[in-house]
C-alpha positions as CSV (number, residue, x, y, z in Angstrom):
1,X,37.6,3.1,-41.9
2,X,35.6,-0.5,-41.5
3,X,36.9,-2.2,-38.8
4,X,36.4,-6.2,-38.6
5,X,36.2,-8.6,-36.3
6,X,36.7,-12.1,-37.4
7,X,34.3,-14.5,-35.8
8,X,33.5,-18.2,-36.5
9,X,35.5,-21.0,-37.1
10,X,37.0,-23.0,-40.1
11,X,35.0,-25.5,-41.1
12,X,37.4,-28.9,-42.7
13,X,36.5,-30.9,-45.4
14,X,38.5,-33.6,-47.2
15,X,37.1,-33.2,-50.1
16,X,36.9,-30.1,-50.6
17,X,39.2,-28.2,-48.2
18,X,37.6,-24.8,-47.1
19,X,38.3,-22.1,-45.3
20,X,35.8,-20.4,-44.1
21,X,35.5,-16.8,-41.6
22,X,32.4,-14.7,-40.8
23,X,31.9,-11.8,-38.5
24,X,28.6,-9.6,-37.7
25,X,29.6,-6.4,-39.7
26,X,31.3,-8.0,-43.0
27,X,32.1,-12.1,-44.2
28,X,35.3,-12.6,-46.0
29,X,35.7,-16.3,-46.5
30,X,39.1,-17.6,-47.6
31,X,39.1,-20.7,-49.3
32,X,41.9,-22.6,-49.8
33,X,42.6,-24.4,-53.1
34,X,40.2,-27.3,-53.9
35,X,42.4,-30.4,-53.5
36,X,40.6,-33.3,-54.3
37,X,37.3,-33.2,-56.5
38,X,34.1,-35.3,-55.3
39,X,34.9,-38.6,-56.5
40,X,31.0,-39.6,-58.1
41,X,31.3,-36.2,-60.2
42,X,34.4,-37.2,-61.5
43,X,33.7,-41.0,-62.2
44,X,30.1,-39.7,-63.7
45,X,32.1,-37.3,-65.7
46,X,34.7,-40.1,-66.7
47,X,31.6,-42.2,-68.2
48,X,30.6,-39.6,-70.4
49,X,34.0,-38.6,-71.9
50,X,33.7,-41.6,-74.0
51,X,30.9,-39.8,-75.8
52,X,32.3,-36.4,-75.8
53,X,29.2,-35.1,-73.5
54,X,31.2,-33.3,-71.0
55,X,31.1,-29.9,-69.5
56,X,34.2,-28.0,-67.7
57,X,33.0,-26.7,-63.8
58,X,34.3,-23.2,-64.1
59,X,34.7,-23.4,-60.6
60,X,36.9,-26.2,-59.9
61,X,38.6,-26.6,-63.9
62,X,37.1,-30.5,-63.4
63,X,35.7,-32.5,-66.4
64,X,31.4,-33.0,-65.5
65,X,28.8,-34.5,-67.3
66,X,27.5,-31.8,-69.7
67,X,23.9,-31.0,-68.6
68,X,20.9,-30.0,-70.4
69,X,19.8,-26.3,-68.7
70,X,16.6,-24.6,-69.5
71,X,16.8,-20.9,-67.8
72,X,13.5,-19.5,-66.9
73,X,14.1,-15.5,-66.8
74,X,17.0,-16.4,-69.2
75,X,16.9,-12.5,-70.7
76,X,17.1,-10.9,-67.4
77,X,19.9,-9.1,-64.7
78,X,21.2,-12.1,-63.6
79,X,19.8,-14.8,-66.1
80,X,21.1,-13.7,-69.0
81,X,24.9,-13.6,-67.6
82,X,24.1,-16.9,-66.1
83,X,22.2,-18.6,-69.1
84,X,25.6,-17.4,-71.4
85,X,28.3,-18.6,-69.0
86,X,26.9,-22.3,-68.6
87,X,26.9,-22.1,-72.5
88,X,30.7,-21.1,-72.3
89,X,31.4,-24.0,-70.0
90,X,29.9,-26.4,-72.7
91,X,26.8,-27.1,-71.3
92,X,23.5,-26.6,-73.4
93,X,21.1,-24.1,-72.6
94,X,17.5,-23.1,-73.4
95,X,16.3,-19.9,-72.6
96,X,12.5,-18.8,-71.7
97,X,11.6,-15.6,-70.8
98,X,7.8,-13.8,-71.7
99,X,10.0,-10.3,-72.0
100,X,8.0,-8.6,-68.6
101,X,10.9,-6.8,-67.3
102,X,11.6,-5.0,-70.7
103,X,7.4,-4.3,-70.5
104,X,7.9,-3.2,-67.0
105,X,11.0,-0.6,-68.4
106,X,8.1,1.1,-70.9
107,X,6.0,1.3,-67.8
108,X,8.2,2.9,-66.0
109,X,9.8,5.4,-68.5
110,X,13.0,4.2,-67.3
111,X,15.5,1.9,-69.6
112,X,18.4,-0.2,-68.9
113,X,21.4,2.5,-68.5
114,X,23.1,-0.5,-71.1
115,X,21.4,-0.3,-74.6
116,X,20.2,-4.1,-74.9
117,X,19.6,-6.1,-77.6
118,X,16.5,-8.0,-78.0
119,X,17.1,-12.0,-77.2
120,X,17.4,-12.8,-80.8
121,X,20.2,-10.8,-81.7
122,X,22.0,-12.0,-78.2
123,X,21.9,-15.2,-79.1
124,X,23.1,-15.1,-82.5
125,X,25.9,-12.4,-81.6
126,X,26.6,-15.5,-78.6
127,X,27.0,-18.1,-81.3
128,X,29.2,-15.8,-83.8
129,X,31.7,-15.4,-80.8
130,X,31.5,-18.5,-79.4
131,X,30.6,-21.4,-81.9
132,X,27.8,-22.4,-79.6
133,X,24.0,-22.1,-80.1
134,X,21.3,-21.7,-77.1
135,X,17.9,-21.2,-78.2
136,X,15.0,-18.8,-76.8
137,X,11.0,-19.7,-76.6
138,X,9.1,-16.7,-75.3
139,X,6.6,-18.2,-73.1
140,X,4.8,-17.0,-69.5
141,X,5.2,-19.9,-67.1
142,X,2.6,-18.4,-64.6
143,X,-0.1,-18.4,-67.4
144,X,1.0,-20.5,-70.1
145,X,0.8,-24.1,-68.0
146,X,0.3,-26.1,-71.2
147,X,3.0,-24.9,-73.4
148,X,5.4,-25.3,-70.1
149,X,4.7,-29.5,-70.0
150,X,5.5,-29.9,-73.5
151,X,8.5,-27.4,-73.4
152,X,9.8,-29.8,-70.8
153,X,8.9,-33.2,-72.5
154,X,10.5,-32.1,-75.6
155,X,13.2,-30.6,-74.5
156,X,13.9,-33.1,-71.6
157,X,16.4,-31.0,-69.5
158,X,18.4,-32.4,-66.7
159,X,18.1,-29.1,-64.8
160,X,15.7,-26.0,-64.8
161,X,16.6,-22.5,-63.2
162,X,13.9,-20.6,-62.2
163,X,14.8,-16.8,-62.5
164,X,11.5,-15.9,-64.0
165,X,10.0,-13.7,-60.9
166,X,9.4,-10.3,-60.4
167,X,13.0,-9.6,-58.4
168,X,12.0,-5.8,-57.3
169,X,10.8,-4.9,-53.7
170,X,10.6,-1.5,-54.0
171,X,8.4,-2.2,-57.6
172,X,6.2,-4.9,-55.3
173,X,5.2,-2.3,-52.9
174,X,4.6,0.4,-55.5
175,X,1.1,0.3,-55.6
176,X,-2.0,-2.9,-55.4
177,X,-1.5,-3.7,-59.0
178,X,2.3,-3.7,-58.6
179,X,1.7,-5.9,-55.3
180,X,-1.3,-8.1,-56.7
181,X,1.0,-8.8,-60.0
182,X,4.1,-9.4,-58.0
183,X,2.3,-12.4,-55.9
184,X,0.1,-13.7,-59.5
185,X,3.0,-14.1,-61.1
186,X,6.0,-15.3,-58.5
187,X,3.7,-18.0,-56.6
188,X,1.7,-19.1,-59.7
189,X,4.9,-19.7,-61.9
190,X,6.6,-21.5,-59.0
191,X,3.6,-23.5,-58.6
192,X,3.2,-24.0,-62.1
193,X,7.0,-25.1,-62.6
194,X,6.5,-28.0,-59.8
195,X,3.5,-29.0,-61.4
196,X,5.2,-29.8,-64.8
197,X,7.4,-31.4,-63.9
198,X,5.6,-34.1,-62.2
199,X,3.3,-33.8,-65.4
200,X,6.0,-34.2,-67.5
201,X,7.1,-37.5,-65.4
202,X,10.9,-36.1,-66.1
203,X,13.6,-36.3,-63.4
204,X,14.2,-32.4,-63.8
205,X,16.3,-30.7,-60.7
206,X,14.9,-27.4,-60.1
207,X,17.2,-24.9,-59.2
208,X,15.6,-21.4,-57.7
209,X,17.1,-18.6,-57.1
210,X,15.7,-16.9,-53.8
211,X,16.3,-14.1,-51.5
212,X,18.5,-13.8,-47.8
213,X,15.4,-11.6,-47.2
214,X,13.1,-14.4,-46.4
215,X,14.7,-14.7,-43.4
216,X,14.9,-10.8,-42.5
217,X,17.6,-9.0,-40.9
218,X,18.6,-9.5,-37.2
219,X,15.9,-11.7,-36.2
220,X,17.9,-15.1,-36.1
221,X,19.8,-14.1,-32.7
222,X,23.1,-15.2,-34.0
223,X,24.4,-16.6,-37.6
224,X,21.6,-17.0,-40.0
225,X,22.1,-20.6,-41.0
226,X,21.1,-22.5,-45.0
227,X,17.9,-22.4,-44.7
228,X,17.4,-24.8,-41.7
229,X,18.1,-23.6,-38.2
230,X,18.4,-26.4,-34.9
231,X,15.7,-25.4,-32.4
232,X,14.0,-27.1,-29.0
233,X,10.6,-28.1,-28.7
234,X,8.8,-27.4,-25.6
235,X,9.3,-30.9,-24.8
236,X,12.8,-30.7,-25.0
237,X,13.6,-32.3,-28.1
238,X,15.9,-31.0,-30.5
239,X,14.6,-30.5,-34.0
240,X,15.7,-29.0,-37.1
241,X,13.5,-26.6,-39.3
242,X,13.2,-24.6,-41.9
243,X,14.3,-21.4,-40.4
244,X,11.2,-19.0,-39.8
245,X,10.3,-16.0,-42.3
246,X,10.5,-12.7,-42.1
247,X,9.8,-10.9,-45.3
248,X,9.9,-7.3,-45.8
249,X,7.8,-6.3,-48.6
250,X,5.6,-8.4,-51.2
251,X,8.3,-9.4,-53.3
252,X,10.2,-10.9,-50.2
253,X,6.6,-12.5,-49.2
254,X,6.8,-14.4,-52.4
255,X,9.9,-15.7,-52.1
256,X,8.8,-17.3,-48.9
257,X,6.0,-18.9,-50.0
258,X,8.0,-20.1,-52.4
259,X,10.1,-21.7,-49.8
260,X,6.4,-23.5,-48.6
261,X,6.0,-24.6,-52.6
262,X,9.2,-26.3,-52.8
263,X,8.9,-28.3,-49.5
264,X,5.7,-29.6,-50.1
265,X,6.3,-30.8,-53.5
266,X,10.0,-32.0,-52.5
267,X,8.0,-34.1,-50.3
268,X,4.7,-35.0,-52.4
269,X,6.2,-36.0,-55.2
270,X,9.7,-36.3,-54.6
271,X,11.0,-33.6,-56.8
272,X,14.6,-32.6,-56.6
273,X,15.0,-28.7,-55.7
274,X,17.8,-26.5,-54.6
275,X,16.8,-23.5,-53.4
276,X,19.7,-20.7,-53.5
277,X,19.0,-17.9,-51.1
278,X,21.2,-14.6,-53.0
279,X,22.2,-11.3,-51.5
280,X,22.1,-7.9,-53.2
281,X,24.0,-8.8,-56.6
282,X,26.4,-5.6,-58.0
283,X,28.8,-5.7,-61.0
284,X,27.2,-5.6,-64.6
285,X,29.3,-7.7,-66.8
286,X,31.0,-10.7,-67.4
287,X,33.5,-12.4,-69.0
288,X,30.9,-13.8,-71.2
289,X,29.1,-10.4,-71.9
290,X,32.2,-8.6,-72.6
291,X,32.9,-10.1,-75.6
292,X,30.4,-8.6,-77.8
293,X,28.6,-5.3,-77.7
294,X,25.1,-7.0,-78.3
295,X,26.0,-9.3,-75.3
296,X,25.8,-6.7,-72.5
297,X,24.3,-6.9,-69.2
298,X,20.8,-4.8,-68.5
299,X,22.0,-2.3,-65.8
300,X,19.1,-0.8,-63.6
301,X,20.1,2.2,-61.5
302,X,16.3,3.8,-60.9
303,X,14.9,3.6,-57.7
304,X,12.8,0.8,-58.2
305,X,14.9,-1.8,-59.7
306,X,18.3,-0.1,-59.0
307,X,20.4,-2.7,-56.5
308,X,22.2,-0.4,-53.8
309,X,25.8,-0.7,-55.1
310,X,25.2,-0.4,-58.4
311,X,22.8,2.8,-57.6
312,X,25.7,4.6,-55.3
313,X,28.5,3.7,-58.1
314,X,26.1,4.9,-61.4
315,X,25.6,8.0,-58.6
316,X,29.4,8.6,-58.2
317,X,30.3,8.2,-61.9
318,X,27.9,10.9,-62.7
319,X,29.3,13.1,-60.1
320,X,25.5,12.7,-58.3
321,X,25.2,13.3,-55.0
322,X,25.1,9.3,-53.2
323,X,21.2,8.6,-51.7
324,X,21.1,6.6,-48.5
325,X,18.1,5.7,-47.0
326,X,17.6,6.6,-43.1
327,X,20.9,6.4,-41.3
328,X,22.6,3.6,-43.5
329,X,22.9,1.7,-40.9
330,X,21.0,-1.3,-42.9
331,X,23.7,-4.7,-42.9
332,X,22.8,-6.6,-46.2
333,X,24.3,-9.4,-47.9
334,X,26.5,-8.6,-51.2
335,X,27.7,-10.7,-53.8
336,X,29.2,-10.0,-57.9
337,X,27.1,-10.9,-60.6
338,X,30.0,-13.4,-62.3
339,X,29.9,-15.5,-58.1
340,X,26.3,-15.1,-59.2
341,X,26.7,-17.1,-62.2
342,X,29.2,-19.4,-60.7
343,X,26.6,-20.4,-57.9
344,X,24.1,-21.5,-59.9
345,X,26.6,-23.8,-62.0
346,X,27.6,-25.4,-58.9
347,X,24.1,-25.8,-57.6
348,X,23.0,-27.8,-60.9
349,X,26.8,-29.8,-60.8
350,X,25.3,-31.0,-57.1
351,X,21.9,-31.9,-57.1
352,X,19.9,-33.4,-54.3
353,X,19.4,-37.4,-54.4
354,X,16.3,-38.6,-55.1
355,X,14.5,-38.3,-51.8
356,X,16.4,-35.7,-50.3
357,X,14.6,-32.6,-48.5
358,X,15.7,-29.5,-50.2
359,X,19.2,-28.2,-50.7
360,X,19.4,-24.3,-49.5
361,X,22.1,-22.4,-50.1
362,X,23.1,-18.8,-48.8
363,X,24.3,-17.2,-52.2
364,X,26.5,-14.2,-50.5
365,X,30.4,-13.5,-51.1
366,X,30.3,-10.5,-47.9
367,X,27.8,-8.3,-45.9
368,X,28.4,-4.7,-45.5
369,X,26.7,-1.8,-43.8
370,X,24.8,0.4,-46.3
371,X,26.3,3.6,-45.3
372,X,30.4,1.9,-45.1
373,X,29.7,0.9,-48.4
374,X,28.1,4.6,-49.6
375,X,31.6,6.5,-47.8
376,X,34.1,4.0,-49.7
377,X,32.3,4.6,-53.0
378,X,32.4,8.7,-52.2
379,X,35.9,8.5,-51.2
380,X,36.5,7.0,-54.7
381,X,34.6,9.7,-56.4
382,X,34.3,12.3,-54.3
383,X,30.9,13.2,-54.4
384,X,29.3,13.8,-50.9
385,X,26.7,11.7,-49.1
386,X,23.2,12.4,-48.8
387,X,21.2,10.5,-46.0
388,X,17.5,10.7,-47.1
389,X,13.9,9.5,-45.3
390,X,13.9,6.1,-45.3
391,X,10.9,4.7,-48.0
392,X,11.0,1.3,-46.5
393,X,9.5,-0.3,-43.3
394,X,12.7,-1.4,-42.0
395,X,14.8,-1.5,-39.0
396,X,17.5,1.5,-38.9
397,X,20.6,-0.8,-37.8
398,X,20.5,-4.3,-37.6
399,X,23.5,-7.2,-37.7
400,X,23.7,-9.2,-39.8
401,X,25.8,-12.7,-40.1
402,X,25.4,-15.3,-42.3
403,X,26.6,-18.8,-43.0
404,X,27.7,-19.6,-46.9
405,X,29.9,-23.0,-46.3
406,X,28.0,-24.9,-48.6
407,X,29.4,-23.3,-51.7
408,X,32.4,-22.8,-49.6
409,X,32.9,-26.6,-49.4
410,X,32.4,-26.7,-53.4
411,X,35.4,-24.7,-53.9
412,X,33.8,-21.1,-54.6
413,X,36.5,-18.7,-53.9
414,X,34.1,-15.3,-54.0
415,X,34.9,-11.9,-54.9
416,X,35.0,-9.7,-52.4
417,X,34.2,-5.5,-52.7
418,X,37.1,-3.7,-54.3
419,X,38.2,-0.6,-56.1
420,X,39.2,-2.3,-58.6
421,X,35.9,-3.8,-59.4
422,X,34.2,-0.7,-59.2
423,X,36.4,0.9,-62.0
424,X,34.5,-1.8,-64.3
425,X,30.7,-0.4,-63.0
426,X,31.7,3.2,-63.4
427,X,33.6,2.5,-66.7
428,X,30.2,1.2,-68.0
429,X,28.5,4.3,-66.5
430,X,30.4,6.7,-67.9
431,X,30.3,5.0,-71.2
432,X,26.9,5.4,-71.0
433,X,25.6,8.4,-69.4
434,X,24.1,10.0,-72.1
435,X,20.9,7.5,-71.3
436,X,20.5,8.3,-67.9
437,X,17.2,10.1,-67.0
438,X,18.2,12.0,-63.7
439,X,14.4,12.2,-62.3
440,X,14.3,8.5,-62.5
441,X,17.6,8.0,-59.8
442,X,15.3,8.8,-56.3
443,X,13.2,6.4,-54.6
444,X,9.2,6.3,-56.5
445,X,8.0,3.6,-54.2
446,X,7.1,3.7,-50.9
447,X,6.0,0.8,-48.2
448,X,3.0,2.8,-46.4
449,X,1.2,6.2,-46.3
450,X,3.4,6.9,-43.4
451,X,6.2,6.4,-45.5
452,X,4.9,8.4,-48.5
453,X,4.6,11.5,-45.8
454,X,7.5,11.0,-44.4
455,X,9.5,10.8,-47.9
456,X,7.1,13.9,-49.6
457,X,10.1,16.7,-49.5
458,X,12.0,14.0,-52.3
459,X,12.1,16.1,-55.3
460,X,12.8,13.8,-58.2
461,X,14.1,16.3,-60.5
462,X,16.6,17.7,-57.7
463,X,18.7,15.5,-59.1
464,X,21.6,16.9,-61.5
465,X,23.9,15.4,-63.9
466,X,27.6,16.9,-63.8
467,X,29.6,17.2,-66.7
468,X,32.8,16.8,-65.5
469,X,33.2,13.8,-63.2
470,X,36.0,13.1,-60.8
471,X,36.8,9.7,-61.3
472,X,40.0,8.0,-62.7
473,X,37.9,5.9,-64.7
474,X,36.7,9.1,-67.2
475,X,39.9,9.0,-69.1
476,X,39.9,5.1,-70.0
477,X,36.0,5.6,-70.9
């Protein structure tokens, strides 16, 4: 049984009114309703109902200014959900994406557990449900600088997300081409994004979505703050800094040097960037991608692009054996795939001014230890728990506590870990078993030699596939 212990205080707002709690082992926040709306969003908003250019905030049910959105890594895990449910809430979207992740599945041998469709057909499937169109340009932002400027001074957005990144540690540390093609194409497509934009001589609010692993795990001393943290200079005074990194592989290396790109640019040339730093996301659909078959959500569950929760719930559904790395004693920071969607909506509603140093956000709904999560999933399923060597250089336990009362103040009420949620992850699974390849489910990647010995007894094809699973979930499938 997890025990809490609430820690932290509420945090008031008049507009909005939050409710905000923390503590070192989990973060439930409880927000109470939003009562009164930002008053420039709403008088911005009101200017543009005259001309019918208005969006709804799916967060907050208020009238906004419909926005302009071009989604960079608009075909992926978590921009594709995003890229459909801004469409959904009127805004228009433009999605760019040069396909690596589906190049990266054929490198791997390992597919999507969800049969997806190529962007063509999800876009056209989008606008026969929906009556509204997004369009898709396959270009490579890291290497395609030219095409990028005139992308941007055609299609003159108000906002760009930035999702196109190699998101897999495990992949980043898999071997010097994985690393060297992780840091080519993270920091030069970042880079390359600020660029254009100041090329382009467009007002165009970059929104990124980061990682909490740039600032590790358990090296803050107390609550991880948004990305700045107060400290005291040997002279005494007080200062406040971006909060020091702490990466733990190549992919978490990029992401903070990232963080260096956007503060130097912010303050170069005065771009406008929020930088959004995102826990481990879970779930798999949406109420966008529910609606069509050709709309689902890519679900990885390998050991290289396979998040945690989704891994352990694919695991239980198939009546496998759940793989925890170590002692499971590893906090992280957890949060749905729909809050993930929500986020970055409110996160382009609320840009920085003009001048402004960056907007970071912590992007989590809860943390959880690895293990507490791995027991509630097998009391669920009732498979048993396996604790395995550890692939990763990482600490065996650590805290964690982390502050997310910026989207807290923007009304985000988050979702929380539930049964009830997994049944919708392990309905999927079951749904589609028949795709799973068994020797793909252990870890293939490994941080050092030291952790390659250490991990050298993992058989991958130890791993077998019941046929009868015991989860209530089966029947409904």
């Amino acid at each position: 049984m997890i025990q809490i212990t609430f820690f932290a205080v509420a945090i008031l707002s008049l507009q909005p009114t939050c409710w905000c709690f923390s503590s070192r082992a989990n973060a439930f926040f409880v927000t109470r309703k939003y009562q009164q709306h930002g008053s420039s969003a709403l008088k911005a908003a009101g200017n543009e109902v005259v001309n019918g250019a208005t969006a709804i905030n799916g967060v907050t049910g208020e009238v906004v200014p419909k926005k302009k959105v071009i989604v960079l890594g608009g075909d992926g895990f978590c921009g594709w959900p995003t890229s459909l449910y801004l469409s959904d809430q009127g805004h228009d979207v433009v999605i760019v994406d040069n396909l690596s992740r589906r190049n990266i599945d054929i490198e791997l041998g390992c597919d999507s557990l969800t049969p997806i469709q190529t962007p063509e057909i999800r876009i056209q499937a989008w606008k026969e449900v929906s009556g509204k169109e997004m369009k898709f340009v396959n270009l490579d932002i890291a290497k395609e600088y030219d095409l990028l400027v005139q992308l941007f001074q055609k299609e003159r957005p108000d906002t760009v997300i930035h999702f196109a990144e190699q998101r897999a540690a495990p992949y980043s540390m898999k071997t010097s081409k994985t690393k060297r093609y992780t840091v080519d194409n993270n920091v030069s497509g970042s880079n390359n994004l600020c660029c254009a934009v100041a090329d382009a001589e467009l007002d165009i609010h970059i929104v990124h979505l980061g990682t909490m692993g740039v600032y590790g795990y358990g090296s803050s001393g107390g609550e991880i703050p948004e990305g700045y943290i107060d400290v005291t200079l040997p002279d005494g005074r007080a200062k406040n800094i971006l909060h020091p990194a702490y990466p733990g592989s190549v992919y978490h290396t990029t992401k903070c040097l990232d963080a260096l790109l956007w503060q130097f640019y912010q303050k170069n040339d005065n771009l406008r960037i929020t930088d959004l730093h995102q826990g481990i996301v879970w779930g798999t659909n949406t109420p966008q991608t529910i609606k069509d078959d050709r709309l689902i959500n890519r679900f990885d569950y390998d050991g290289d692009y396979g998040t945690v929760l989704n891994r352990f719930l694919m695991q239980g559904a198939l009546g496998v054996p759940l793989t925890v790395y170590g002692t499971g004693g590893q906090t992280r920071a957890f949060i749905h795939i729909t809050d993930t969607a929500k986020c970055l909506e409110l996160a382009v509603l609320n840009p920085p001014e003009k001048g402004e140093r960056v907007k970071i956000f912590n992007q989590v709904a809860e943390t959880r230890r690895v293990r507490d999560i791995a027991n509630m999933v097998a009391a669920q399923t009732g498979v048993d728990v396996n604790f395995i060597p550890n692939p990763r250089a990482e600490a065996a336990e650590n805290e964690l506590d982390v502050s997310n009362r910026n989207f807290c103040n923007l009304g985000l009420e988050p979702k929380t870990l539930d049964a009830t949620l997994f049944d919708e992850v392990t309905t999927i699974v079951n749904r589609f078993k028949h795709r799973c390849n068994p020797t793909k489910i252990l870890p293939a990647s490994f941080w050092n030699k030291a952790r390659a010995e250490e991990c050298k007894t993992i058989d991958p094809t130890s791993i077998q596939i019941k046929d009868t699973v015991k989860d209530k979930s089966v029947a409904a499938a």
